[in-house]
N, C-alpha and C positions, 0 to 999 in steps of 0.2 A: 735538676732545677727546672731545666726546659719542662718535662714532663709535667713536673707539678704546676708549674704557672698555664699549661694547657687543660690538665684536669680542671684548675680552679674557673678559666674561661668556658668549660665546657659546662661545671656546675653554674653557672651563671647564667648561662645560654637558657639552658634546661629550665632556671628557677623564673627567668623570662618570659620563657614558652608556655612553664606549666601557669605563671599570671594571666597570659595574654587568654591561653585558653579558658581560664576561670572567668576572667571576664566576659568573652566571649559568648560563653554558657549563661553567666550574671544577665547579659544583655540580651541571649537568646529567649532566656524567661520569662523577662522585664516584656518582651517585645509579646509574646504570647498573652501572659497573663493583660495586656492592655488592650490587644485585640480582641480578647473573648470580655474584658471590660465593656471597650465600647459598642461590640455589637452584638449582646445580647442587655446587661443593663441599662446602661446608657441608651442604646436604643429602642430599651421598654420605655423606663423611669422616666427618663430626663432627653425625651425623642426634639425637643425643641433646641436641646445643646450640641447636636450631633447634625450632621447632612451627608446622604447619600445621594450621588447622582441619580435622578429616576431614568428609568428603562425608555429607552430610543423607541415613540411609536413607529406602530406599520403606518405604513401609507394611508390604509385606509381611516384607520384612529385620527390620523394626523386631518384629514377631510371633513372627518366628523367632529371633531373639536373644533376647524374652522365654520363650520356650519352652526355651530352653535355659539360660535366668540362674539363678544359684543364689542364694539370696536374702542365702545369709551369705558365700560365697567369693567368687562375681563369676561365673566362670566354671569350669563342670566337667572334669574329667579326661577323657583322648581314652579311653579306656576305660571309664569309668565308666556301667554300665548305664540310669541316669536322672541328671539332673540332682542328686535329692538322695542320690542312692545313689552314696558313693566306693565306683569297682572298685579292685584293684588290678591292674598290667599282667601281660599272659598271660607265664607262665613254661614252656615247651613244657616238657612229661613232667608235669604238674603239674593237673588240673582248675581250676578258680575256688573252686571249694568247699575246697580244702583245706586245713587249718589254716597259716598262715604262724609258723615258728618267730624271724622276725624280721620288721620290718615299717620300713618308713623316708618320711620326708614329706620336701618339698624341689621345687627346681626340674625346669627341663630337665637340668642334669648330673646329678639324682636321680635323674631320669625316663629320661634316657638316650636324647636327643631326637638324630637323625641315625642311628641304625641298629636292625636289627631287633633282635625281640624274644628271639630267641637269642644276639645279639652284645652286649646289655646287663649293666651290670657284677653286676646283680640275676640275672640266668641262670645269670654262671659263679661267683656265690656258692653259688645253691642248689646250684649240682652239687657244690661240695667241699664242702658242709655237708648235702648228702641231704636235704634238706629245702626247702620254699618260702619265697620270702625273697618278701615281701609290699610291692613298689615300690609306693606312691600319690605319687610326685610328679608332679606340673603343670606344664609348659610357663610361663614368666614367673610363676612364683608367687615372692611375697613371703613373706618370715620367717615375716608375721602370720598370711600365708594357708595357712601348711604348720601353723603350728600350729592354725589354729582346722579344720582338714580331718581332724587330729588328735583333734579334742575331739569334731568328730560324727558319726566313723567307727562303727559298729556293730559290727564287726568288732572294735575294741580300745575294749572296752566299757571304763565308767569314769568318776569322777564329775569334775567343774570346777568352782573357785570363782573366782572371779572374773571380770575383762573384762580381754582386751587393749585395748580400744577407749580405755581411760583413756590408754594410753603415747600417742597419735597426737591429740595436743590440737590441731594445724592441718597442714594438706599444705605441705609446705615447697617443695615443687618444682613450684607450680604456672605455668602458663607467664608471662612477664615479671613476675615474682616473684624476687628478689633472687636464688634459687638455680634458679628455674625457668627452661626453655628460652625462646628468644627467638622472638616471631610474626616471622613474614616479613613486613614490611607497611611502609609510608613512615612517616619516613623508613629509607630503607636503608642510610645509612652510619652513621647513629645505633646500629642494632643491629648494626651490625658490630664497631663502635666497642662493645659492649655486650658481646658474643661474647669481644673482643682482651683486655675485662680481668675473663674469670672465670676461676677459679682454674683448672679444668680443661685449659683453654690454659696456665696457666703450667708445668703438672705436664705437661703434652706437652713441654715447651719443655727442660722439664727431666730427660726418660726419664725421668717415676711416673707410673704408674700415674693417667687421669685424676677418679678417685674420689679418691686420697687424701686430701685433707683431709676427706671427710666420715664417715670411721672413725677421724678425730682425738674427745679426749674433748675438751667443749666445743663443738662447731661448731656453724652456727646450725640446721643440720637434725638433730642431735640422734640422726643413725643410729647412733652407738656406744651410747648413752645405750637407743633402742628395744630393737635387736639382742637387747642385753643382758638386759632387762628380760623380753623375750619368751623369749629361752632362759631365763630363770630361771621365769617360768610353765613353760615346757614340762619341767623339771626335776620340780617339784611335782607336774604332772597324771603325770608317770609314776609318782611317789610313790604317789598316791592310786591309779594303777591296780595298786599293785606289778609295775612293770615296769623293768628293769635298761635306761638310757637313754644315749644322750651324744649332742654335734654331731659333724658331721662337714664340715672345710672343704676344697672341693672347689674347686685350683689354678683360680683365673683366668690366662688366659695373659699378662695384662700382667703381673699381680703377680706369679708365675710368673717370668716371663722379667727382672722385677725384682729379684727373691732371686738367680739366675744370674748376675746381671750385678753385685751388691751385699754380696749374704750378711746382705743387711738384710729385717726383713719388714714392709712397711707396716700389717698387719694386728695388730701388735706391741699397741698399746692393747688389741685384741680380746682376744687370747690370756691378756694379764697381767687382763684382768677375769674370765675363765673362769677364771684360777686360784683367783686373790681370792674366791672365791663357790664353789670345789671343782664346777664344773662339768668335768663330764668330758670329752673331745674329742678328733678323730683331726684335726690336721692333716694334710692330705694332701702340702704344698708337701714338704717336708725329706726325706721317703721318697720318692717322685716322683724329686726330683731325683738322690737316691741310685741308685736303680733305672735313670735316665737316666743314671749316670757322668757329672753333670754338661752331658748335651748338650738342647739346646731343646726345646720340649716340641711344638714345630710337627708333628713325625712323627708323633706320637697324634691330632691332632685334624684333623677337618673341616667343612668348611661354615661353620656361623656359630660357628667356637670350640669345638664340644662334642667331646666323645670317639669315637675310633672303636672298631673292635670290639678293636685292643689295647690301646690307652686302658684301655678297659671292662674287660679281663681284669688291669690292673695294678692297678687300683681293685679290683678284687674280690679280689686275693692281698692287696694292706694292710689290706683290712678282715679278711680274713681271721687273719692276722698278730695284729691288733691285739684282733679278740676271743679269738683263743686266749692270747696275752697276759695280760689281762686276767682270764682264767678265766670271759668270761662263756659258753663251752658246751666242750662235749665232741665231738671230731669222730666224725661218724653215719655211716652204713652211705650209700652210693651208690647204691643198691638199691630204694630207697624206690619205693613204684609208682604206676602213675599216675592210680591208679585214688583217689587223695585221702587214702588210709590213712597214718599219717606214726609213725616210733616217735619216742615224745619221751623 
């Protein structure tokens, strides 16, 4: 009797062990297959939902990045003569010196990042407008950072009252943070498991765009709410400098190819708050598509998504379009020389 109720504990034991180990194995798998998830696709595909620590500079890195840090932007313009001096980019036929009859802040699509400085949508403006068009946008610059590059350009002298620093009350996107990216780190399938249910995967899942919900009003990162508030500064400071101003929204190709496939604009909250507030603005999407008869926008762009050089020249006929429209100039003589002289 003893015997058999020892065999039965011992089969029990055994049928315990052989689970525990099954499991074990189950979760050894899980743990692998999630790791080679997140750091080879995920950190192609979807490198925005993922964060790896970057590599600790040497000393000397760390010197040189301080030599080049700009104390209020972060980082300067690839142009820009010193760190606190914004240049704006060379416009051939045109000196540095010479007065710019327009001038624009903004990203790499501002900036006109992937081709030269002739194929830029800022070159084939000044040639139909005879005049220099004054690009200071930056490479990954933020809203806040186009405007505050804005406010301590010398060149468009001019007074500021206030802080944007108020609208940015926490970083919503810091990494494993409810909206921020996921570390790569054990466990692995936990943050995969983390990755599967942010919104950005649903919105892939669903052909949008995978920012949409964070240009909803409401979200918890509050970017329709900044955006806003920041072009409404940047509206004022052009008041104070009397200078005739507006946005300009420059086609992401998801949303882009969103509107093509929809006729819908995920950007819609944006637009109806620039109304609401009489902000002025060139949506770029609805003419684009026009000019395209409807076909993808893939043909314009290269590399990492920016424009190429007829990109560049379709963007510079809409703005073109839109401030004679407008009435904010007079088309100028072609002639303009280049020696800096400019007729205004």
């Amino acid at each position: 009797m003893d015997n058999s109720i020892n065999k039965q504990r011992r089969t029990r034991k055994l049928i315990i062990l052989g689970w525990v180990a099954i499991a074990c194995l189950v979760i050894a798998a899980l743990e692998i297959i999630s790791y080679v998830f997140l750091t080879t696709f995920a950190s192609s595909r979807v490198a925005y939902l993922t964060f790896q620590p970057p590599v600790f500079p040497s000393r000397d890195d760390y010197e040189d990045y301080l030599a080049e840090r700009h104390p209020v932007l972060g980082w300067p313009g690839a142009d820009d003569e010193a760190p606190e001096t914004p240049s704006a980019r060379n416009v051939p036929g045109y000196t540095a010196s010479a007065d710019a009859c327009i001038t624009s802040y903004g990203d790499s699509f501002v900036y006109g990042n992937e081709v030269e400085a002739e194929e830029a949508w800022s070159n084939y403006l000044s040639a139909r407008m005879g005049c220099r068009v004054g690009n200071y946008g930056v490479s990954a610059y933020g809203t806040g950072q186009a405007l505050l590059r804005f406010q301590i350009n010398e060149d468009d002298l001019g007074s500021f009252s206030g802080n944007p620093d108020k609208f940015l009350q926490h970083e919503a996107y810091l990494p494993d943070s409810t909206l921020g990216p996921v570390s790569i780190e054990f466990p692995y399938s936990v943050k995969v498991l983390r990755i599967a249910l942010k919104d950005e995967v649903r919105n892939w899942i669903a052909k949008r765009p995978a920012w949409s919900n964070a240009i909803q009003p409401g979200d918890p990162s509050g970017s329709l709410e900044v955006t806003v508030a920041i072009a409404s500064k940047f509206m004022r400071l052009c008041q104070d400098r009397e200078k005739e101003c507006f946005i300009v929204l420059f086609p992401a190709e998801t949303e882009y190819d969103y509107f093509h496939r929809t006729q819908d604009r995920i950007i819609q909250p944006l637009l109806d708050e620039f109304d609401r507030r009489s902000i002025p603005f060139l949506d770029l999407t609805p003419p684009f598509h026009k000019v395209l008869v409807g076909a993808p926008i893939g043909t314009f762009l290269i590399g990492q998504g920016h424009f190429n050089a007829a990109g560049n020249r379709i963007v510079a006929d809409l703005l073109y379009e839109y401030l004679t429209s407008k009435g904010y100039l007079f088309r100028q003589p072609n002639n303009t020389p280049s020696n800096g002289t400019e007729k205004k």
